[in-house]
C-alpha positions in Angstrom: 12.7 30.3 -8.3 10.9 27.2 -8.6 8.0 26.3 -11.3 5.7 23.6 -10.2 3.1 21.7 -12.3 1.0 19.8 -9.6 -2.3 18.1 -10.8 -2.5 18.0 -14.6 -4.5 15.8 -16.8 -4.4 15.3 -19.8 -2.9 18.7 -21.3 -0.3 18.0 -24.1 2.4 20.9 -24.7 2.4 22.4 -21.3 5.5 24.6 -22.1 7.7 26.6 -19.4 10.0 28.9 -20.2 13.2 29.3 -17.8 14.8 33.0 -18.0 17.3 32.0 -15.7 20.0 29.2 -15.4 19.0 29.1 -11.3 15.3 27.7 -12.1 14.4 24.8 -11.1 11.0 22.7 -12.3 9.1 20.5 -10.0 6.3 18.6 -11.8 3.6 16.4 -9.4 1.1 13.9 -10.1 0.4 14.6 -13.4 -1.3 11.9 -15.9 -1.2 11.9 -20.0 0.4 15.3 -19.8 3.2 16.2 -21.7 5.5 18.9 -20.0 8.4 20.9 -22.4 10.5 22.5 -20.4 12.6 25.2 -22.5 15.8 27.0 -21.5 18.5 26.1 -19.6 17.4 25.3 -15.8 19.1 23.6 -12.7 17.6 20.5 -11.8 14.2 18.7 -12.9 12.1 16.6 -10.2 9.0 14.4 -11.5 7.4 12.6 -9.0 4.2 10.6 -9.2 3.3 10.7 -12.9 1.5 8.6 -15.3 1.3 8.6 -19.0 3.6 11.5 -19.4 6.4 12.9 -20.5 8.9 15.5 -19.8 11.1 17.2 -23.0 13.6 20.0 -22.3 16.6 21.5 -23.1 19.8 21.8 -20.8 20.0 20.6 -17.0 22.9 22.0 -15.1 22.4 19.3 -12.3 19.8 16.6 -12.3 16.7 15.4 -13.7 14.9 13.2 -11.0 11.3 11.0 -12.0 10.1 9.6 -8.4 7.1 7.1 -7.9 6.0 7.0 -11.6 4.3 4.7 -14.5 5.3 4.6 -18.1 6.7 7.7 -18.1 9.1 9.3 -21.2 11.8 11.9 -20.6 13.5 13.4 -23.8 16.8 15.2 -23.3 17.3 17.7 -26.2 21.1 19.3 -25.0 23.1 17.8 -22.1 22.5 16.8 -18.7 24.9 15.6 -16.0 22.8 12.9 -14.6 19.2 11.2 -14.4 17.8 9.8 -11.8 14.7 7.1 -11.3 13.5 6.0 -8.1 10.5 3.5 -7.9 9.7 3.8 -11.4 8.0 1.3 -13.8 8.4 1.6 -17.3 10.3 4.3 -18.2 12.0 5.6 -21.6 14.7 7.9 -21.5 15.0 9.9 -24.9 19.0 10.8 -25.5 18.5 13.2 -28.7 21.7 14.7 -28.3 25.8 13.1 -28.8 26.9 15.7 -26.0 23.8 13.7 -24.0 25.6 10.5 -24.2 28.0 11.8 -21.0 24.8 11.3 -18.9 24.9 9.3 -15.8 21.8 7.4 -15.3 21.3 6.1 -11.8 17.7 3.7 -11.7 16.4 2.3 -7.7 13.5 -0.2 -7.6 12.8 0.3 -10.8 11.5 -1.7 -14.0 10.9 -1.6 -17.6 13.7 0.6 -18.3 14.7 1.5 -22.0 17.3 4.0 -22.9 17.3 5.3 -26.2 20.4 7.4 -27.9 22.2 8.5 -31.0 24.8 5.8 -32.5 27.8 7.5 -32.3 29.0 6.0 -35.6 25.5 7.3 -37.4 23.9 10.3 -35.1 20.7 9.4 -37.4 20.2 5.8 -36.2 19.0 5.3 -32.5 20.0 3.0 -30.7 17.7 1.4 -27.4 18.9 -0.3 -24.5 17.0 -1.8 -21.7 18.5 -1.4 -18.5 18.8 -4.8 -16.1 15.8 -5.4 -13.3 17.0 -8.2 -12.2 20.8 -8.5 -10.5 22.4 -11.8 -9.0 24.9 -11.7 -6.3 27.4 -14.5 -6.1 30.1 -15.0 -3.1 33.6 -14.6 -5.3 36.8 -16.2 -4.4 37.6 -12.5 -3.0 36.0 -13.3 0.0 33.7 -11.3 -1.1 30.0 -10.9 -2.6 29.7 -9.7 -6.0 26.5 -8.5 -7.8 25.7 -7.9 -11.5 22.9 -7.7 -14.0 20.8 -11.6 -14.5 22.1 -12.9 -17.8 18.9 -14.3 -19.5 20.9 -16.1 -21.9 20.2 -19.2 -20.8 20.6 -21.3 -17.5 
């Protein structure tokens, strides 16, 4: 079963409540809606949002955010991986130590910040922007190479 949330405005504590592991939620073209998604559900897709956010529990697989602006997602238990795709300005909420073994995979996006529990002090957060901009350099491996800019100073 799927649960889809298409064409929301503006509603704040939208909750749904999965029963089953095997539910998945599919949330489209929403704006300043806040979506809380409780239970333990397969996979999470938001695609073309604006202004909202997306808090739930457990994800077995994935949580996806497609085509969308200034968007928060707040991960309260663990999920395997998140995934943003053509996204500008983006916070991902870790709330969670077990959360920290998320793999977070970001395509043309921008304005990424990743916040999470210190490991040392669970009660201090610590946020991490993630690189937009990459340079590639041709190594001595035959070979090119690329990695996050370093704004450091050139």
């Amino acid at each position: 079963m799927t649960w889809w949330v298409e064409n929301v405005d503006g509603v704040q504590g939208l909750e749904i409540h999965i029963t089953e592991p095997k539910q998945k939620v599919y949330i489209m073209n929403v704006n300043q809606t806040v979506v809380i998604v409780k239970g333990k559900c397969t996979k999470i897709t938001l695609e073309r949002a604006k202004g909202s956010a997306v808090i739930f529990d457990d994800v077995i697989s994935i949580v996806e955010v497609v085509n969308s602006e200034k968007v928060q997602l707040q991960a309260e238990g663990v999920v395997p991986a998140i995934q943003l795709d053509k996204t500008y300005g983006a916070t991902v909420f870790i709330q969670t130590l077990n959360g920290l073994e998320a793999t977070i995979v970001t395509s043309q996006c921008s304005g990424l910040n990743i916040c999470s529990p210190n490991p040392n002090d669970p009660e201090d957060v610590i946020e991490t922007p993630v690189p937009d901009q990459f340079v590639s350099r041709y190594q001595n491996t035959k070979k090119w190479e690329t990695g996050p800019s370093d704004h450091s100073g050139v």
